[in-house]
N, C-alpha and C positions, 0 to 999 in steps of 0.2 A: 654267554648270553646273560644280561641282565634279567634278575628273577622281579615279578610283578611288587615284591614288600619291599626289595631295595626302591624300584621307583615309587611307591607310594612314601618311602620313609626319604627318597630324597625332595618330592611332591611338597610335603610335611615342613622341609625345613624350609625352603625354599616362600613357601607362605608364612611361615613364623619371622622369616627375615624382612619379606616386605610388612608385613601387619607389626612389625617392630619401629618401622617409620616414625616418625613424627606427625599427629594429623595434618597438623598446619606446614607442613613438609610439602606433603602429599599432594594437599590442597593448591600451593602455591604453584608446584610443577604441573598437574591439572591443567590449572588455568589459561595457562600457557599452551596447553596443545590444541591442534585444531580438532575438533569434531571427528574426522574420519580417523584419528589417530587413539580418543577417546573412546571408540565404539571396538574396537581393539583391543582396548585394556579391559573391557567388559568380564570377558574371557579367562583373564589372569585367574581371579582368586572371590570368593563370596565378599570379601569386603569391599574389595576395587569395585565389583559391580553393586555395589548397595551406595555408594559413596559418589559412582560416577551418574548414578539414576535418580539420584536424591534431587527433588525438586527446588530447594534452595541453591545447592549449586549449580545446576542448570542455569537458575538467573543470574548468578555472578558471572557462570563463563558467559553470559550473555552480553554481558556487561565491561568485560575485556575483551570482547573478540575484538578483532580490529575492522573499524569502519571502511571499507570497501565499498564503493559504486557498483549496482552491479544493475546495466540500462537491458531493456527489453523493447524490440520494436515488433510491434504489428508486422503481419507479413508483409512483404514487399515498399516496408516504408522509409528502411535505411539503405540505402545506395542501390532502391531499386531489386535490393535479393532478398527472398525472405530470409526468417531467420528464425525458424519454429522451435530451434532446441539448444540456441546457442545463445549466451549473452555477450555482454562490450562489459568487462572487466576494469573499473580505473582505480588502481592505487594509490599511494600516499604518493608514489614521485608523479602521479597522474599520468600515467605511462597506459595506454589504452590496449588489452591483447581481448583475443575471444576466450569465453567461459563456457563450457559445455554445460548443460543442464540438461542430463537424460529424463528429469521428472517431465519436463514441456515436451505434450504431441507435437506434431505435425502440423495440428488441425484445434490447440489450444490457444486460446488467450487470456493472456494476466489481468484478473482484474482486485485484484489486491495481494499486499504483502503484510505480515505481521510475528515479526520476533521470530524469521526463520521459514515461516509457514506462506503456501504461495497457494491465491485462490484460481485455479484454471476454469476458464467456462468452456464447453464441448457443444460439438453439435449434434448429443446426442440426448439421453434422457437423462443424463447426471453432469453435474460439476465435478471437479475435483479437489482436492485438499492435500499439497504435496509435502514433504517436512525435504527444505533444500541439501540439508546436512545427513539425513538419516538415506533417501531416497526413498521413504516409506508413503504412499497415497492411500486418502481416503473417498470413497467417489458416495458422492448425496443425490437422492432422487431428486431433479428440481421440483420444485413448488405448481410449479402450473404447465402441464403438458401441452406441446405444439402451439407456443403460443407467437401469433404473428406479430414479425416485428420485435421478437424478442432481441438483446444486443446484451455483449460482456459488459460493456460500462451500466446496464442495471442494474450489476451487483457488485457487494463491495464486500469487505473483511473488516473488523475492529477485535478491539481487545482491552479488558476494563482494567488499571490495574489493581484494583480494589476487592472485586470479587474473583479476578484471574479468570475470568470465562473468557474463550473466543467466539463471537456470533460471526454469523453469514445475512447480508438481508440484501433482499430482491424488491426492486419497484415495480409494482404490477400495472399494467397500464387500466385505464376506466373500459368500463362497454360503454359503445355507443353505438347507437341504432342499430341495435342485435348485435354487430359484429362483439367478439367476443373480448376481446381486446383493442389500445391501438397505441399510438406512438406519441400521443402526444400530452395527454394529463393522465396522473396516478392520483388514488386516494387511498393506495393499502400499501403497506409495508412488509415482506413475509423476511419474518426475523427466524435464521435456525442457529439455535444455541449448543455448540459443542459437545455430545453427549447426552443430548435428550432426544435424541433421535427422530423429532418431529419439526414443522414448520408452524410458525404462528402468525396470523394475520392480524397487522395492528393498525386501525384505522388514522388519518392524519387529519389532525385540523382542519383542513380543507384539500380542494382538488391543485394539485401542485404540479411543475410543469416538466411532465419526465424529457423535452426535448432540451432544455436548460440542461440537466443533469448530465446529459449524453455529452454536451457539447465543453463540461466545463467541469466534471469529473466528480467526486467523494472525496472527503478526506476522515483519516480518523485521527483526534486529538486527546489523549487524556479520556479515555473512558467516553466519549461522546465522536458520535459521524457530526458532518458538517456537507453542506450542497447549496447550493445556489437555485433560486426558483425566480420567476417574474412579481416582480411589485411596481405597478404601473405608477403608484403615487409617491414613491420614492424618486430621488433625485438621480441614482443611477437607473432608474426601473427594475429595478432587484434587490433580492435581502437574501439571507444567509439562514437556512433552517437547520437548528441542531435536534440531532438525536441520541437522548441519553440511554445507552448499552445497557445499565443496572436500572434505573428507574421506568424505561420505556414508553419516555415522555418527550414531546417536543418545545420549543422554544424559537422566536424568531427574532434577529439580530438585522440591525440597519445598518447599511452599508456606512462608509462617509460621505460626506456632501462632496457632491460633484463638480469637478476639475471643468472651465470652461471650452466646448466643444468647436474644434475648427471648424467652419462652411466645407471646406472643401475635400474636408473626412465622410465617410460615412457614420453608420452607427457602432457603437463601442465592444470589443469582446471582451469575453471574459474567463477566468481560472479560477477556480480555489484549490488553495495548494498546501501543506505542510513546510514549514520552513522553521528549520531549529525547534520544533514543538510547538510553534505556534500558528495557527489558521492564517493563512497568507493566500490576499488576493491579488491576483497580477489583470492587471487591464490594458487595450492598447485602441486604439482606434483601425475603423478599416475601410477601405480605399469606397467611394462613392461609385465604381463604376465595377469596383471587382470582392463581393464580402471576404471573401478567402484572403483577401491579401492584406497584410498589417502596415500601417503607415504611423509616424508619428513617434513619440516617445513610451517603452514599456514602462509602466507605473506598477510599482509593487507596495505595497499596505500590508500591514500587517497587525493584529488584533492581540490586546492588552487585557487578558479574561478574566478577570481577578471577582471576588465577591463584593468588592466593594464599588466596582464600574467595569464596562466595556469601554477602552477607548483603544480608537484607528490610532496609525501614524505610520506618514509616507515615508518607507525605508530607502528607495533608491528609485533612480530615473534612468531607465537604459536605452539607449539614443539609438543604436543601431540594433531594428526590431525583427528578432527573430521567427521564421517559419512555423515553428510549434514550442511547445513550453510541454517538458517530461511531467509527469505525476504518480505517485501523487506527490513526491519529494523533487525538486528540481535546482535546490541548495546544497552542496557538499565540497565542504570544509574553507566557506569565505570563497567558494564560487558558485558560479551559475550556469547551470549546463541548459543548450539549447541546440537548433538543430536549424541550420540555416538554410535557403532553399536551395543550394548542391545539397540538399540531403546530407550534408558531411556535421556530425553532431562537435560542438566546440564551446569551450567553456572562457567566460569572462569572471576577473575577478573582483571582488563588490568592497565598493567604498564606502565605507559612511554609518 
């Protein structure tokens, strides 16, 4: 039998030989492994786990993981099956398989994603907060109990990269006429910042139109959310409100001037989306006898956010208009993923 000193003196050498590494050795094969394989090494030795937990590398492996699609459909939206705990996986040869994601219930839905971290809304008195790679969840009391008409797309995820904070915020609907709630205007904001353990309500500008919101999604860009509300005296009838993560301020952005409208279209819909890191609006018109149905050319725009000017410009025209448009990302890697009405999700690739 081996005596407990020989295995502690073989223990001994065994970490003197990996701590004899090269940092930048270490670091570079690291980077290189995936997550499940990194939470493994944890284990090895006090240094591998101070080195693999260090928050600076965490963003670099961030930073080489490799870009992967990973699509999520509402129950019963893709081919008709739900699909409560499983993803559409596409890789670099766009090769489509399913991804198991044991963090998503049953009875969850995605309403945002951020460097790994996946927002679930429940139907119960909490959200969740799942880390994809770790399987580790955190569940938050929601902000406002039993409230009617509440829906997943009223909240969203961001992440500043400046202060490094993750927030959660929920659009509260207005009272009106006692009822306590309702579905159609918000004037509060309830922002929960990661680690402060509370919800704070932040008043907006004015009463803004949570039925927009629902209809045409959140985005988060560079430390600021972005959404879509009604402006009747705009040229499209809508503008773009942002909301800044660190300063907890807003800001209202005008569409661009409006694309002349066919007779025999109805009226126009709308997206705002993430594309390449920058706010991307996709518009399409829709059928005068059926609104669900899109007709016409997809227009995508996309927004140039610099300190020195906001300016539009129309990135592409896609002729053959697809059923639904993914979010909040629906760009990956110089294509365009969409989902036609077979329900069968298909990606075209973008000129221009």
């Amino acid at each position: 039998m081996v005596s407990e000193e020989t295995k502690a003196k073989k223990q001994r050498k065994e970490e003197y030989i990996i701590n004899s590494l090269p940092g930048d050795l270490i670091e570079r094969i690291f980077l290189r492994l995936p997550v499940s394989t990194l939470l493994r090494c944890v284990g090895v030795c006090k240094h591998w786990h101070n080195f693999i937990w260090d928050p600076q590398f965490a963003a670099s492996h961030l930073q080489c993981a490799p870009r992967d699609a990973l699509l999520f459909f509402p129950q019963k939206s893709a081919s008709g099956k739900p699909y409560p705990s499983d993803a559409v996986l596409i890789d670099e040869a766009w090769s489509p398989s399913t991804y198991a994601v044991p963090v998503i219930g049953p009875d969850d839905f995605l309403f945002g994603s951020c460097n790994g971290l996946l927002g679930l809304y429940t139907k119960t008195s909490t959200i969740k907060i799942a880390n994809l790679a770790t399987g580790e969840c955190l569940h938050l009391e929601k902000p406002a109990k039993n409230v009617k008409g509440d829906h997943f797309s009223f909240y969203s995820s961001g992440f500043h990269p400046v202060t490094k904070e993750y927030k959660i915020t929920h659009f509260l609907g207005d009272c009106v006429e006692g009822r306590p709630h309702n579905k159609d205007r918000f004037s509060v904001i309830q922002v929960y910042t990661l680690g402060d353990e509370k919800w704070k309500d932040i008043r907006t500008p004015e009463a803004l139109s949570l039925i927009t919101v629902r209809n045409s999604g959140v985005v988060n860009v560079d430390g600021k959310m972005y959404w879509l509300t009604e402006d009747m005296l705009a040229s499209w009838q809508h503008a773009v409100i942002s909301f800044d993560l660190r300063e907890e301020s807003f800001a209202t952005i005008q569409l661009p001037a409006a694309c002349e409208d066919h007779d025999r279209y109805g009226p126009q819909k709308f997206w705002i989306r993430d594309m390449d890191g920058k706010i991307c609006i996709v518009t399409a018109q829709t059928s005068r006898y059926d609104p669900g149905a899109l007709l016409g050319e997809l227009q995508i725009w996309t927004l140039d956010n610099t300190v020195e000017q906001q300016r539009w410009s129309q990135k592409y025209n896609i002729k053959h208009t697809p059923k639904y448009i993914p979010g909040p990302h629906f760009v990956h890697r110089d294509r365009i993923l969409t989902q036609l009405c077979s329900n069968n999700v298909y990606s075209c690739e973008l000129f221009g």
